[in-house]
Z-matrix of the N, CA and C atoms (Angstrom, degrees):
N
C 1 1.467
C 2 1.534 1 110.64
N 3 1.616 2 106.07 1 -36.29
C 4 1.624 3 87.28 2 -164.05
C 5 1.608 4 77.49 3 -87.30
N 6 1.083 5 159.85 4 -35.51
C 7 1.995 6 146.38 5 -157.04
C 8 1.560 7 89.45 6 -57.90
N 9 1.580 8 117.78 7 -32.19
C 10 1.434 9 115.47 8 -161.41
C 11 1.494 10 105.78 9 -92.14
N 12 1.325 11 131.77 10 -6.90
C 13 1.543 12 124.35 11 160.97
C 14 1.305 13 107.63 12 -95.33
N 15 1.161 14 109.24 13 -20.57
C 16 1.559 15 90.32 14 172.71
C 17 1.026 16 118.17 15 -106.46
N 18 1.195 17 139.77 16 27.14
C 19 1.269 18 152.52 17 132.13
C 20 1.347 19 110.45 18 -60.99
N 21 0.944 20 122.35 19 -66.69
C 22 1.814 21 134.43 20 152.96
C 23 1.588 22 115.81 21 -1.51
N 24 1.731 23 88.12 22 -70.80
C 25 1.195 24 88.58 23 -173.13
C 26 1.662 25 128.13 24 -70.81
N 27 1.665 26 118.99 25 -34.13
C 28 0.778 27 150.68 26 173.95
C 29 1.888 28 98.14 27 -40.82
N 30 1.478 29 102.68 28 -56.67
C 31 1.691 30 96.51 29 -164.13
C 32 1.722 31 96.32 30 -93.36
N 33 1.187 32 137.53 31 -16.18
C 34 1.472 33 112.77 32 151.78
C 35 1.685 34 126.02 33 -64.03
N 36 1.694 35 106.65 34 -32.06
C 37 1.711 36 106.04 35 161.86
C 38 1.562 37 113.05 36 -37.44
N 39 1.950 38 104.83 37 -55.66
C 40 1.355 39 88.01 38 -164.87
C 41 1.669 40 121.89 39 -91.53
N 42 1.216 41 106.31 40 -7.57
C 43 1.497 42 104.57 41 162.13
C 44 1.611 43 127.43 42 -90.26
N 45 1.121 44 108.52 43 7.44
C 46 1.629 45 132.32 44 154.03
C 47 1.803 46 94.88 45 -52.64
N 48 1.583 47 91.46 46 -66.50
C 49 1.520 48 102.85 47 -151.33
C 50 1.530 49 113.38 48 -74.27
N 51 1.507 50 97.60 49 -31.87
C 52 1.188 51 99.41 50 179.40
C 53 1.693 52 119.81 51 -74.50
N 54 1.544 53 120.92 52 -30.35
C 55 1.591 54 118.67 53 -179.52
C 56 1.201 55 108.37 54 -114.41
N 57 1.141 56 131.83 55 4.09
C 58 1.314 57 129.32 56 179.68
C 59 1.671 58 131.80 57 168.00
N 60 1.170 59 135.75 58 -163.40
C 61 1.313 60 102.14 59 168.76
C 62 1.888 61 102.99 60 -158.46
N 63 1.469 62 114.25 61 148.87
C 64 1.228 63 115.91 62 -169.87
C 65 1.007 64 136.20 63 -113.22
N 66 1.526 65 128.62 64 108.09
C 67 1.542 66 113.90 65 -148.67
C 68 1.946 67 92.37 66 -123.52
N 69 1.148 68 99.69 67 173.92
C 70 1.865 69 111.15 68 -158.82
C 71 1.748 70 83.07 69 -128.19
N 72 1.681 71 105.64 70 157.39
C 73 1.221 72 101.56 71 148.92
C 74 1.736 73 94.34 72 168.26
N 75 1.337 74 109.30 73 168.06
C 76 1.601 75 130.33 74 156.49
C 77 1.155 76 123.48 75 -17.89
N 78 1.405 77 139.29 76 124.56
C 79 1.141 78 135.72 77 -179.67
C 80 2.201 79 119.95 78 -140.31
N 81 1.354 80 104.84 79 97.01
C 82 1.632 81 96.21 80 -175.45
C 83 1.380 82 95.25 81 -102.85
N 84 1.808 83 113.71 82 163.03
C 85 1.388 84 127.68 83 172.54
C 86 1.525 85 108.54 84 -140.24
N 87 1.145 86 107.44 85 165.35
C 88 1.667 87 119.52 86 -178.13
C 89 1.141 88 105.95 87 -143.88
N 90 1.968 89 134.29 88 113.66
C 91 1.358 90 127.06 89 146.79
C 92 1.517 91 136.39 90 -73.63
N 93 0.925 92 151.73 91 130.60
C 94 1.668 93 127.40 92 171.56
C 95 1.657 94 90.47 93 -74.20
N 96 1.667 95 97.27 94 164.01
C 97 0.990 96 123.52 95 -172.45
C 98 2.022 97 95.72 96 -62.83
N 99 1.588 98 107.45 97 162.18
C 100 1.292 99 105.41 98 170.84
C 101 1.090 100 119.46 99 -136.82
N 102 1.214 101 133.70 100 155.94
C 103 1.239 102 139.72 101 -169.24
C 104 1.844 103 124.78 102 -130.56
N 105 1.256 104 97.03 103 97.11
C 106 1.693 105 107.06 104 -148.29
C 107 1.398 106 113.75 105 -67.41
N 108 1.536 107 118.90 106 2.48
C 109 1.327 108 116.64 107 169.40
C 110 1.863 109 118.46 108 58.24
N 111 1.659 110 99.94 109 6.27
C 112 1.564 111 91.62 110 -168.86
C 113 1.504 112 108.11 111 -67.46
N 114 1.479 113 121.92 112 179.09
C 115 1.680 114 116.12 113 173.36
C 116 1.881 115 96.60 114 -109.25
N 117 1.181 116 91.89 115 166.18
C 118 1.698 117 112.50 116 -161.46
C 119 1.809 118 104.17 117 -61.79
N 120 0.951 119 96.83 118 148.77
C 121 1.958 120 89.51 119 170.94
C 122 1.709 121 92.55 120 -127.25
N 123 1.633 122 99.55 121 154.96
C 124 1.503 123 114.47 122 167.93
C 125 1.439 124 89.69 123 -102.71
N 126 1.837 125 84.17 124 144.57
C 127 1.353 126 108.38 125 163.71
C 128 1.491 127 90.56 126 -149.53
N 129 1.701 128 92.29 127 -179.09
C 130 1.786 129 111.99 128 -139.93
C 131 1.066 130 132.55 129 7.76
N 132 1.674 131 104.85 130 56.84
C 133 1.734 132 120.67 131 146.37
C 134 1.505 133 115.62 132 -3.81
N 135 1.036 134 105.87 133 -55.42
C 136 1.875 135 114.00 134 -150.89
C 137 1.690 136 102.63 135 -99.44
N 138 1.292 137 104.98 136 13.57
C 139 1.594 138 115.00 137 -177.00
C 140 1.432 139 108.41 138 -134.56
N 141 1.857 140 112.95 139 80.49
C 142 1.452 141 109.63 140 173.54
C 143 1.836 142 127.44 141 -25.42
N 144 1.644 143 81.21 142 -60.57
C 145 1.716 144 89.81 143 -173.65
C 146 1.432 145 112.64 144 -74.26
N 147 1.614 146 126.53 145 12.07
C 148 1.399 147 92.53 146 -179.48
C 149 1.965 148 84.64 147 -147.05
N 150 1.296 149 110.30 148 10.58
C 151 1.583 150 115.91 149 163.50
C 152 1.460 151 108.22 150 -37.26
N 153 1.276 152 115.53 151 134.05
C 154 1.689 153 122.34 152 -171.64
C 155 1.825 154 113.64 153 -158.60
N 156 1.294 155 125.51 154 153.29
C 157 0.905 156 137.71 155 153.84
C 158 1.803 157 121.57 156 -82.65
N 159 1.049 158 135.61 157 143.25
C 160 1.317 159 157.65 158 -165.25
C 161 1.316 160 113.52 159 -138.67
N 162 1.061 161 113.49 160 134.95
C 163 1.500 162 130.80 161 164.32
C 164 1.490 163 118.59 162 -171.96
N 165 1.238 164 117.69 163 170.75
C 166 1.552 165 140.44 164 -162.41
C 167 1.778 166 98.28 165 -117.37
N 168 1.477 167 108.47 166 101.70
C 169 1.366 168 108.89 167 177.23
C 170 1.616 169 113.55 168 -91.46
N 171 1.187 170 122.36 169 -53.84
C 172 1.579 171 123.46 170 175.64
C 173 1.376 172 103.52 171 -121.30
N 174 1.758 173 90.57 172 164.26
C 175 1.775 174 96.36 173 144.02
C 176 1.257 175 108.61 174 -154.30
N 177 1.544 176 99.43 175 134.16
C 178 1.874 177 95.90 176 178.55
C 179 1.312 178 96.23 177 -90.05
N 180 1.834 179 83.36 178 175.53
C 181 1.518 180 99.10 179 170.69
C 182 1.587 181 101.98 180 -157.10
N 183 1.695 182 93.32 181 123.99
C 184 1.889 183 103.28 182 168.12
C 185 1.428 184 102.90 183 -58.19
N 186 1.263 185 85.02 184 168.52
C 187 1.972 186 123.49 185 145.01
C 188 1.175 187 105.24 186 -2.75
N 189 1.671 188 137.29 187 132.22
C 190 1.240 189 104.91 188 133.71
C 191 1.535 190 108.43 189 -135.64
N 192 1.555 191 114.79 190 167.44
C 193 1.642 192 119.91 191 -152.01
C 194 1.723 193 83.59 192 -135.54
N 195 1.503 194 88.07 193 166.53
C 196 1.734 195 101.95 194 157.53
C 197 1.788 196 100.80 195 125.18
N 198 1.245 197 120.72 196 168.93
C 199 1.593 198 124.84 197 -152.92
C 200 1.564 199 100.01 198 -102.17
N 201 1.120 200 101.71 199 177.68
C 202 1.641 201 133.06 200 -168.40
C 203 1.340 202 115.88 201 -137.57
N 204 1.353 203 133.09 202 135.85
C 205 1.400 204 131.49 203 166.21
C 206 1.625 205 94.65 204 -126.75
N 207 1.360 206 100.39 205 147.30
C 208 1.738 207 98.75 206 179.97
C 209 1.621 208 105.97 207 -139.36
N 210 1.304 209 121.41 208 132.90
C 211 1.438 210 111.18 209 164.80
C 212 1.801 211 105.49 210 -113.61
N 213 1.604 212 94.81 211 129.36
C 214 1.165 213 103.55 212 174.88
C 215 1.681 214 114.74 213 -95.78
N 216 1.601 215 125.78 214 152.81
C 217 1.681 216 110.75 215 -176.27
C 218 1.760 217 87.10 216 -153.05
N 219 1.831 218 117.73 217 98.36
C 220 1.229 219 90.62 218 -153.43
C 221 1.583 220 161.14 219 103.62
N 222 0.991 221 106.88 220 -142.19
C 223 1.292 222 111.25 221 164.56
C 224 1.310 223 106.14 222 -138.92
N 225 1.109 224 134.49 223 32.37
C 226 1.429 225 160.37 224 147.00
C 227 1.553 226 128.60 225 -76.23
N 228 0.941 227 150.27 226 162.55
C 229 1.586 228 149.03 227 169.90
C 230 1.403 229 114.87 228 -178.63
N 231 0.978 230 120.76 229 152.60
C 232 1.323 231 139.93 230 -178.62
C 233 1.918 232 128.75 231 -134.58
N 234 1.108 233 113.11 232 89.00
C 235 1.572 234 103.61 233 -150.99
C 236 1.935 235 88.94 234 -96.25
N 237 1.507 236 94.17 235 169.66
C 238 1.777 237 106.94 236 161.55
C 239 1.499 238 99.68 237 -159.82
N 240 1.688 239 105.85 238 131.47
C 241 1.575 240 114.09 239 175.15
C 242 1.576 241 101.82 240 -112.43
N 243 1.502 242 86.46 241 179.59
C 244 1.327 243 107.35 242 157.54
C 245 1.570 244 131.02 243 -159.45
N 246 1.078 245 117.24 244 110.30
C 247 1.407 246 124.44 245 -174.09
C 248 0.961 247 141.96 246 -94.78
N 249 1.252 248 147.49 247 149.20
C 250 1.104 249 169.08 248 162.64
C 251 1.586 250 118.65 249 -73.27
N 252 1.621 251 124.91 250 115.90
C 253 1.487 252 105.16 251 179.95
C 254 1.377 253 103.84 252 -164.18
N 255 1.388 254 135.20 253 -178.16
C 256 1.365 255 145.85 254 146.12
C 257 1.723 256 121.61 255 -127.15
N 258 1.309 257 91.94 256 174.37
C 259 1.691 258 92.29 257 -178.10
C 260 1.827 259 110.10 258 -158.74
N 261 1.036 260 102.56 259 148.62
C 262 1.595 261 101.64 260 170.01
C 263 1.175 262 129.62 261 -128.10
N 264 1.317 263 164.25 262 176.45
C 265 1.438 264 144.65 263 -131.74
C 266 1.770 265 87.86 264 169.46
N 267 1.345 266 111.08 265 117.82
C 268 1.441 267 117.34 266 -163.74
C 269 1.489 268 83.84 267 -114.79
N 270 1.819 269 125.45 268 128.45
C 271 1.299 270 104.80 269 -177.12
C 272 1.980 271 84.15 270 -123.49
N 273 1.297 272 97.28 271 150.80
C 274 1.665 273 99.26 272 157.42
C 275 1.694 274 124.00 273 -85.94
N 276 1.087 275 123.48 274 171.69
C 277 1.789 276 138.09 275 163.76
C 278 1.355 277 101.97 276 -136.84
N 279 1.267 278 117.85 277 117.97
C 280 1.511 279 91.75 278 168.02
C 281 2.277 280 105.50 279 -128.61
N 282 1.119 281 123.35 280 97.76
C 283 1.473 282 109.83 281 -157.55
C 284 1.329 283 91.87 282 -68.16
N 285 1.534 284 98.47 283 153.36
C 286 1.571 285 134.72 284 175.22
C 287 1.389 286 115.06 285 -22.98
N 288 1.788 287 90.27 286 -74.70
C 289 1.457 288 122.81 287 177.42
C 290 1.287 289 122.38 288 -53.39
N 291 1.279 290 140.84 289 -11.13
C 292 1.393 291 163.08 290 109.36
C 293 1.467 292 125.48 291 -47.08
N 294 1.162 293 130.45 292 -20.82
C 295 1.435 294 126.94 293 174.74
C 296 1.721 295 133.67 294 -32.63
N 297 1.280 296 83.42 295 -37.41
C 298 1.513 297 105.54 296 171.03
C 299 1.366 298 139.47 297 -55.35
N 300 1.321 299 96.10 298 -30.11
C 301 1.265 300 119.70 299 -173.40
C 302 2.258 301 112.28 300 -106.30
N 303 1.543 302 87.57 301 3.24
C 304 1.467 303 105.51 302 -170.72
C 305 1.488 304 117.07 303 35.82
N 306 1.338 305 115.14 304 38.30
C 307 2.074 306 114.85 305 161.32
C 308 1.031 307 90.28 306 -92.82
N 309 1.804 308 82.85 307 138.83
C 310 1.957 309 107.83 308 150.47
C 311 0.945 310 100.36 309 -135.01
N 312 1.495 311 97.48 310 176.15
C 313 1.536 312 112.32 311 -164.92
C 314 1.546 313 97.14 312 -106.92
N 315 1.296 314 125.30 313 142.01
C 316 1.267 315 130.14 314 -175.01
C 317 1.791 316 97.75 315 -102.40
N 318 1.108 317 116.02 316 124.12
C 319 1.459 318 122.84 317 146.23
C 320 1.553 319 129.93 318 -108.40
N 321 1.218 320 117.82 319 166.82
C 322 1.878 321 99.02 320 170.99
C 323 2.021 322 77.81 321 -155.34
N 324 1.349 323 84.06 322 158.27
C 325 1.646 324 143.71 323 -176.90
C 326 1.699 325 111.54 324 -112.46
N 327 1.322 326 97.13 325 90.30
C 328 1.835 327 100.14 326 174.02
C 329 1.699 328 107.66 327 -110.13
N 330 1.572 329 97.54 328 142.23
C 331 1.578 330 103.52 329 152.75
C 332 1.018 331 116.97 330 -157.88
N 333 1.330 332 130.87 331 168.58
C 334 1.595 333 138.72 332 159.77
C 335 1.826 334 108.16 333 -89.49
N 336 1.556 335 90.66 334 152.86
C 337 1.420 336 86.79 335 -178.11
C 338 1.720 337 92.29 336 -155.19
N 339 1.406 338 94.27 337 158.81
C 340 1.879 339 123.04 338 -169.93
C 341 1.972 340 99.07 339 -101.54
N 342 1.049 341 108.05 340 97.96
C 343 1.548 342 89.89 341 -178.04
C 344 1.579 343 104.18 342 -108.88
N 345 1.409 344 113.66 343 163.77
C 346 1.637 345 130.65 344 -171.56
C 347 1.360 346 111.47 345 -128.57
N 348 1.486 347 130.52 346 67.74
C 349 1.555 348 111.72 347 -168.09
C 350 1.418 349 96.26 348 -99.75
N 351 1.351 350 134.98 349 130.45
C 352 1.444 351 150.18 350 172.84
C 353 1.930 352 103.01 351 -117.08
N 354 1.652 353 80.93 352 111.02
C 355 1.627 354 98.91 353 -172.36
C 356 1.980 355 99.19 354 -105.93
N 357 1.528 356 88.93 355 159.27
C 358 1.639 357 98.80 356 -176.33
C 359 1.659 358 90.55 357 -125.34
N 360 1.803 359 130.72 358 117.01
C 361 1.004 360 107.02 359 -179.25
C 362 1.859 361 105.44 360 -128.40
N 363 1.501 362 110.25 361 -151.77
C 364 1.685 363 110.70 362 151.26
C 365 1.178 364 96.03 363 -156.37
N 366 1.649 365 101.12 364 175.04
C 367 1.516 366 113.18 365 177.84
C 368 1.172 367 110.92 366 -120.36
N 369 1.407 368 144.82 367 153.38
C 370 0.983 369 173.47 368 156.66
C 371 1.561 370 128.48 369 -113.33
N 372 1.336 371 100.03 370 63.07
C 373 1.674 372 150.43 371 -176.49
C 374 1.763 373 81.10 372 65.18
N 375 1.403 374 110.25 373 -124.81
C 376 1.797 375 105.47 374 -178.83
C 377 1.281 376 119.83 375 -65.99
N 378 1.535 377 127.78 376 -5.52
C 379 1.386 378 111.49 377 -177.44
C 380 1.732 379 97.02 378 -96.77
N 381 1.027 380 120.84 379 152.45
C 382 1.469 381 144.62 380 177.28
C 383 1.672 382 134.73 381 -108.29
N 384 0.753 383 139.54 382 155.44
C 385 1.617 384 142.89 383 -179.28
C 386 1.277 385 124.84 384 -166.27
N 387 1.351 386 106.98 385 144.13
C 388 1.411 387 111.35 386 -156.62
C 389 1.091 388 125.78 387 168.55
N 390 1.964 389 116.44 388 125.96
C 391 1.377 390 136.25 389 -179.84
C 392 1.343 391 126.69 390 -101.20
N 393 1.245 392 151.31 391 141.25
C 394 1.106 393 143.88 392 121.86
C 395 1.384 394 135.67 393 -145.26
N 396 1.528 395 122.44 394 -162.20
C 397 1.152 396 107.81 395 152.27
C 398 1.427 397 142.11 396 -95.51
N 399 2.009 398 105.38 397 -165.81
C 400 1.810 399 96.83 398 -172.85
C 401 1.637 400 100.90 399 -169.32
N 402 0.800 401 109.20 400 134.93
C 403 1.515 402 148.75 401 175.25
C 404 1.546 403 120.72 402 -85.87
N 405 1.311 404 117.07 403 125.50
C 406 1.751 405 101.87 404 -177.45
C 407 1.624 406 102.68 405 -153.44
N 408 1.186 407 105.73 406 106.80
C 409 2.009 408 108.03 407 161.62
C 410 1.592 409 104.81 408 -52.77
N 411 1.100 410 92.88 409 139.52
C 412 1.610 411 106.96 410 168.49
C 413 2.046 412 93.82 411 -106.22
N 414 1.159 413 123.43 412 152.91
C 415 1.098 414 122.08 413 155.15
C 416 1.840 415 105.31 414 -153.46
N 417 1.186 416 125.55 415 -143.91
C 418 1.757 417 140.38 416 -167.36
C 419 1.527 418 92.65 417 -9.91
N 420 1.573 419 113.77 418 101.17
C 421 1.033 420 124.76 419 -175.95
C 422 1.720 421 98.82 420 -111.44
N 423 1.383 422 95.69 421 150.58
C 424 1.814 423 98.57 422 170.16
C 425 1.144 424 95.91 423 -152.13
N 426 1.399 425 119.98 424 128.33
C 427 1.531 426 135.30 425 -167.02
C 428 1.808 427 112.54 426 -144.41
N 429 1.314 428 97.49 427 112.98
C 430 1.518 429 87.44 428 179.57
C 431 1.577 430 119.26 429 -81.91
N 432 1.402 431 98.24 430 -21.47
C 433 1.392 432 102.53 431 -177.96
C 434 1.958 433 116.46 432 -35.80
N 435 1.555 434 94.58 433 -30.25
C 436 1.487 435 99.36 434 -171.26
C 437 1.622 436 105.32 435 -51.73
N 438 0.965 437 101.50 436 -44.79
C 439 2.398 438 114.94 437 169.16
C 440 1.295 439 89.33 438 -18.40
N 441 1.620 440 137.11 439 -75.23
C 442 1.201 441 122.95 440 -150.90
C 443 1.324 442 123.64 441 -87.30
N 444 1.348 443 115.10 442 135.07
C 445 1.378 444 143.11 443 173.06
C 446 1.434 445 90.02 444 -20.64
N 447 1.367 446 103.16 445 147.93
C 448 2.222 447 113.15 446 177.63
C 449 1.150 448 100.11 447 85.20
N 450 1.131 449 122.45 448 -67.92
C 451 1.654 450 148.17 449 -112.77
C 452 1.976 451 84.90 450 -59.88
N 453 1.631 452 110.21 451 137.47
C 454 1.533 453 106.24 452 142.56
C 455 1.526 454 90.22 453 -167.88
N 456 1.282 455 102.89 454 168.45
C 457 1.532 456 121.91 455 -172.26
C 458 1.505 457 112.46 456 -119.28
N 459 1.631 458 117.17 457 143.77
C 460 1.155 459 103.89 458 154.60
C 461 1.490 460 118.29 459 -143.84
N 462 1.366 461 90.52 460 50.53
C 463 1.704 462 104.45 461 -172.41
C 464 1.574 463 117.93 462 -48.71
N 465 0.948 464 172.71 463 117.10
C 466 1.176 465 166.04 464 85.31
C 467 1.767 466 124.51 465 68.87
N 468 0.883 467 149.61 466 84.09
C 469 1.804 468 142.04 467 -162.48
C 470 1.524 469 97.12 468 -43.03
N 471 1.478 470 112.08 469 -36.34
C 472 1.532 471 103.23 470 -152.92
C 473 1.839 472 105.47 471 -94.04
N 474 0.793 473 117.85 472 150.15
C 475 1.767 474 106.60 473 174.63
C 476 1.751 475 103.70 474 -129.20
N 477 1.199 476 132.96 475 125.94
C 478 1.529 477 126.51 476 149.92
C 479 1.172 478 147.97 477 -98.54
N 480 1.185 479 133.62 478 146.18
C 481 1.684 480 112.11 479 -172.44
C 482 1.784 481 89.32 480 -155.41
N 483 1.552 482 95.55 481 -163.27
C 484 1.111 483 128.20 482 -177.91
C 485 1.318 484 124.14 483 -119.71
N 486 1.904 485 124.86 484 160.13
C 487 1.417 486 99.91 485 -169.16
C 488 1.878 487 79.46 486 -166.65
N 489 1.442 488 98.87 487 136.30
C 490 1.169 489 113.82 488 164.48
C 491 1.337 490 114.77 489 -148.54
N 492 1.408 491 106.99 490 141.64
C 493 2.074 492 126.60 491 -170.92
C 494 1.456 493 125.74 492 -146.96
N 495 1.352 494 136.12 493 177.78
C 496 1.413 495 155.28 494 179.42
C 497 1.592 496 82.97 495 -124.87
N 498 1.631 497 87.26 496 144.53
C 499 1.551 498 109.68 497 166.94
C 500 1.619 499 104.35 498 -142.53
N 501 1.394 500 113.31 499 177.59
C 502 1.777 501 122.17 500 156.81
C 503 1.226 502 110.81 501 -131.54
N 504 1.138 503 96.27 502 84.38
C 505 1.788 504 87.98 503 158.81
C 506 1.575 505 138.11 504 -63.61
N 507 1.528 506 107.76 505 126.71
C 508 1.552 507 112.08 506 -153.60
C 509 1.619 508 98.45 507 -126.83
N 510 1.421 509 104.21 508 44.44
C 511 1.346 510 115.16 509 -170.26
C 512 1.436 511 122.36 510 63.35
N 513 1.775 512 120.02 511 -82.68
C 514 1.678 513 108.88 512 -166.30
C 515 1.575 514 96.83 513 -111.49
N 516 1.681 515 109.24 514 6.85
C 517 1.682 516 94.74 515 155.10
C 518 1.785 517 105.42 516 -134.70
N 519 1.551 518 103.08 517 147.74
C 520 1.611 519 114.37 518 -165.43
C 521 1.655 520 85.17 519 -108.09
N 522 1.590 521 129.90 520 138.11
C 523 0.863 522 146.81 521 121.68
C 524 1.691 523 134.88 522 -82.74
N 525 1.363 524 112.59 523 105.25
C 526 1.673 525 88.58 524 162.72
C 527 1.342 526 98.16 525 -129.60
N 528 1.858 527 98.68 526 -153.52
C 529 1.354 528 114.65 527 169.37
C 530 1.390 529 116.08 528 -162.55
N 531 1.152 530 117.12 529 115.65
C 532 1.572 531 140.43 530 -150.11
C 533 1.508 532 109.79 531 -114.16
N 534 1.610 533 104.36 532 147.34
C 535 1.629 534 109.59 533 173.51
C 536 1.475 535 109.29 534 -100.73
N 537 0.758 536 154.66 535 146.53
C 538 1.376 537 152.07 536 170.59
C 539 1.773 538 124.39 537 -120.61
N 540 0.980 539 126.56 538 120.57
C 541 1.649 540 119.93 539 177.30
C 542 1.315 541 120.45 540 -166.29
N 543 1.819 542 105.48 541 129.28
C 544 1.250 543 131.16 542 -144.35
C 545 1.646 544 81.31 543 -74.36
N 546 1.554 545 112.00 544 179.03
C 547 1.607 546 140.81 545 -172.30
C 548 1.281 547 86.11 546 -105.95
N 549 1.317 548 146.27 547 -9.26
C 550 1.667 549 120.79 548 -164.48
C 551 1.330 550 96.50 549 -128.39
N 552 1.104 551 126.90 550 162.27
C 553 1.856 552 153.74 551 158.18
C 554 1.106 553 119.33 552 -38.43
N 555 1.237 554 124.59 553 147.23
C 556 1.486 555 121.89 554 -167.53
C 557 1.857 556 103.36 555 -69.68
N 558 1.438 557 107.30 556 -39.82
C 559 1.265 558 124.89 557 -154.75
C 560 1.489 559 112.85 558 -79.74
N 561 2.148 560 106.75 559 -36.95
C 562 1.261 561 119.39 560 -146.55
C 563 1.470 562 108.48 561 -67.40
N 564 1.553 563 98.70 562 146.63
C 565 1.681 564 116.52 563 -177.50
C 566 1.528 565 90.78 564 86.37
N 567 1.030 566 149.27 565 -7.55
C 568 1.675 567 126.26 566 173.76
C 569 1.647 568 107.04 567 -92.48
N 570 0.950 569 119.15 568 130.07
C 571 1.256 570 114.66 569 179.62
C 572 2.224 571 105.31 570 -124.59
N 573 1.084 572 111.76 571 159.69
C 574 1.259 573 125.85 572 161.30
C 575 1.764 574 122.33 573 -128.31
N 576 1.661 575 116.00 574 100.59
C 577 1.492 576 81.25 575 -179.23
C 578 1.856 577 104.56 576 94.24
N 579 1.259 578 120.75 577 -16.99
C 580 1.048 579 102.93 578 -174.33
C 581 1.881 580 110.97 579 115.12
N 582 1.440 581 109.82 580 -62.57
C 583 1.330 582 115.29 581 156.11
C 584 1.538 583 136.03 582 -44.70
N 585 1.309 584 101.93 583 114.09
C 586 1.228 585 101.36 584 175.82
C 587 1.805 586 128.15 585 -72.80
N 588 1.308 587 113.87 586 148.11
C 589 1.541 588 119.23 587 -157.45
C 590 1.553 589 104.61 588 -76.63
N 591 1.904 590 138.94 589 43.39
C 592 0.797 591 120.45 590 -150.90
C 593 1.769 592 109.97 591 -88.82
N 594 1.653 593 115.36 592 119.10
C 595 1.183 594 101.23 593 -172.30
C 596 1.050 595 109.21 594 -115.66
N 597 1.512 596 115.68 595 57.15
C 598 1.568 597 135.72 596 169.05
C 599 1.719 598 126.22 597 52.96
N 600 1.621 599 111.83 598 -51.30
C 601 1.101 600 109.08 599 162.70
C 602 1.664 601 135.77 600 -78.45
N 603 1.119 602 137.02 601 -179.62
C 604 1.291 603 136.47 602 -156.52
C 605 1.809 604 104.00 603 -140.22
N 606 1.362 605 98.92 604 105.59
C 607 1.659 606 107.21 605 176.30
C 608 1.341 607 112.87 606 -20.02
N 609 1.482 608 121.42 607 137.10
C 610 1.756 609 126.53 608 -173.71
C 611 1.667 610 91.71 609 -169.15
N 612 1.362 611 100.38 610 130.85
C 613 1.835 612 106.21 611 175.76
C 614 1.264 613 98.85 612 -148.52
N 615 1.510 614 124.21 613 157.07
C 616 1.406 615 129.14 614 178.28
C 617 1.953 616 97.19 615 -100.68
N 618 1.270 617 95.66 616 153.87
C 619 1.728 618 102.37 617 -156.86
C 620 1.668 619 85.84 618 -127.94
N 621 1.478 620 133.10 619 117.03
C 622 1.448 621 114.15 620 156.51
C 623 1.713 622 100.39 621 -111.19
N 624 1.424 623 103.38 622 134.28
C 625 1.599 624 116.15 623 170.72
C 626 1.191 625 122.40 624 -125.33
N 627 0.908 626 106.03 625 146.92
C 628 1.838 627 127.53 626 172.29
C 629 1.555 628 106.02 627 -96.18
N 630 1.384 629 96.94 628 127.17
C 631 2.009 630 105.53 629 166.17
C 632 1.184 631 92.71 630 -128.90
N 633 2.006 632 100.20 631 135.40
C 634 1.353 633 125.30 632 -177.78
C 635 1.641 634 90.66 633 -105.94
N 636 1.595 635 141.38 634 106.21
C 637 1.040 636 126.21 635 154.46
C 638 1.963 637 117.15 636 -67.68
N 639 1.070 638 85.66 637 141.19
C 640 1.667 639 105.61 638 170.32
C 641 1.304 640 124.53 639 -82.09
């Protein structure tokens, strides 16, 4: 067993060396806050006194940390991360019967999340390019929305999307700057009442990161 891992290891050393080569390292990101531009939805129609408009005004987003492995073949590469992050989601209420007076009620929607984006790119000596996809656990959620009457969720833990960017590679640090945007609805799985929260557009944030290779 052990002649047979290290045999193992021995012939991934040399096909490392021979097609390409694989280096690990550090990885931070920064979003600006976003602003989803969706338009308002009514909900509880069928409830004079508590008829309201809804919408999704921001969402921040912390820090985010966590490593990188990259195989280069070329002028070819192939990266996979993993991150570390949070986010918040500022939603309005504003009832009907109040409109006049233009108050809403501010709620927000927090979580942390584990993300996996595995990009396919090339280089073009230091400038870079590059698409792929990404995967993200949602977990320690805090949602006020639950406060309102109806209200339940059955959003999904997992979220996926797509992501394409420019980078510079400067050897043992990677700069780019990437678009990112999930496959699902801002709203979907929240329901009030039965109604679902659909607020037409589909999560998208610009991501700039730094990779520290090791």
């Amino acid at each position: 067993m052990k002649n047979l891992l290290s045999t193992i290891a021995i012939l991934s050393c040399v096909i490392v060396q021979t097609y390409g080569q694989i280096t690990v390292g550090l990885r931070v990101g920064k979003s600006p806050n976003v602003t989803p531009g969706t338009s308002y939805l009514f909900v509880n129609r069928q409830d004079l006194f508590n008829e309201s408009l809804f919408n999704i005004e921001q969402v921040q987003y912390s820090e985010q940390f966590g490593f990188m492995a990259r195989f280069d073949h070329g002028a070819f590469w192939f990266m996979s991360e993993f991150m570390y992050g949070r986010s918040t989601a500022q939603y309005s209420l504003i009832h009907i019967r109040e409109i006049s007076d233009g108050q809403s009620v501010k709620m927000n929607a927090r979580r942390s999340f584990f993300e996996l984006p595995i990009s396919a790119g090339v280089s073009l000596g230091m400038i870079e390019v590059f698409s792929g996809f990404s995967v993200a656990h949602d977990f320690g959620f805090k949602n006020e929305l639950e406060q309102m009457e109806g209200y339940r969720t059955s959003t999904p833990a997992l979220r996926a999307g797509w992501h394409s960017g420019i980078g510079v590679n400067f050897g043992h640090v990677l700069i780019d700057l990437r678009y990112q945007q999930e496959f699902r609805n801002y709203g979907e799985g929240q329901f009030i009442h039965g109604q679902e929260l659909l607020l037409k557009n589909a999560p998208g944030r610009f991501l700039m990161t730094a990779g520290f290779r090791i």
